[in-house]
N, C-alpha and C positions, 0 to 999 in steps of 0.2 A: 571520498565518501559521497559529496554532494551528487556525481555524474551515476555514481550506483545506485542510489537510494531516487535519485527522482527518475531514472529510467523504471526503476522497480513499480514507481507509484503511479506513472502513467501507463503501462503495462497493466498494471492493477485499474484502474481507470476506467480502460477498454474492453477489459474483459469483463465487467463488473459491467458494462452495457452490455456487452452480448448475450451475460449471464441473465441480465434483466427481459433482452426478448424472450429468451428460450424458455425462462421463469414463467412469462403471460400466457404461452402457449400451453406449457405442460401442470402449471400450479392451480389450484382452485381458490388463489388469494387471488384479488380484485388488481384491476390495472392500475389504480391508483397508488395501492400499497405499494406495488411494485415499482415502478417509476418512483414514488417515495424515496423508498429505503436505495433503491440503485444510485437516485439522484443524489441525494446526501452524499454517499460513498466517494460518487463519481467527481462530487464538489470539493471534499474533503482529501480527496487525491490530489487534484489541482490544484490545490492551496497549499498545501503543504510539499509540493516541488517546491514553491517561490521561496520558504520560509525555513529552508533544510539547514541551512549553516547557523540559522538563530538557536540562542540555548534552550532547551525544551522539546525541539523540534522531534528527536528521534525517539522522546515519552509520547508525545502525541501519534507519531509514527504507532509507537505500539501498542498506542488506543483504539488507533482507528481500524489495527490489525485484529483486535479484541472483540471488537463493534463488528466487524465483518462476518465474525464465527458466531458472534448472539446471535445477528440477522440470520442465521439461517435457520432459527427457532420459527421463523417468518415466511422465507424464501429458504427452502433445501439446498435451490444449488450456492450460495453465497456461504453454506456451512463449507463444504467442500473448498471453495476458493478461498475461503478466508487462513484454511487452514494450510494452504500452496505457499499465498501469498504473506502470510506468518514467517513460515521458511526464509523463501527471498528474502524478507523484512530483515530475518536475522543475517542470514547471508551478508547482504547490501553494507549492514552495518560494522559488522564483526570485521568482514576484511578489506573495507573501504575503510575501517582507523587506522586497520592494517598497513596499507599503501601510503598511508596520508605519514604514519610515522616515517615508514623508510625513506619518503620524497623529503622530508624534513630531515631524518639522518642526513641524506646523502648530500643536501642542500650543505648542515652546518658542517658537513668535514671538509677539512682544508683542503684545498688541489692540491 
């Protein structure tokens, strides 16, 4: 689950910058907003790769999945991504316990 969900989050990360250019150019929100609200994102993706296997992690996951689709009350195109990278989110999670169970089945059955 940890190698799904922080690929997902730096994925999320990156596009969440590019989202931010193409925001300055086409949004009539200020540079500052923008670089804001991307920067947060782009911070709160990067921290929460480090901190994926502590308990909590994958509620904050789904905050910060939540926070992605507000911002786009803000910045347009992060409603859109937030609303991709919600998916992955679930994706990531659902069948990264998935894997993580059967590697542990197949761990505790006897040779």
């Amino acid at each position: 689950m940890r190698t799904l969900c922080s690929s997902t989050l730096i994925g999320e990360a990156l596009l969440v910058l590019f989202a931010g250019l193409v925001a300055m150019q086409l949004s009539d929100v200020s540079t500052a907003t923008v670089w804001t609200v991307s920067g947060i994102a782009m911070l709160l993706c990067v921290l929460l790769c480090g901190m994926i296997t502590r308990p909590g992690a994958v509620a904050v996951g789904w905050a910060l999945q939540l926070g992605l689709i507000a911002s786009g009350f803000v910045l347009p195109t992060m409603f859109g991504l937030g609303i991709v990278f919600a998916g992955l989110w679930w994706c990531s999670v659902h069948y990264g316990r998935r894997i993580d169970e059967i590697k542990a089945a197949r761990a505790a059955a006897p040779a």
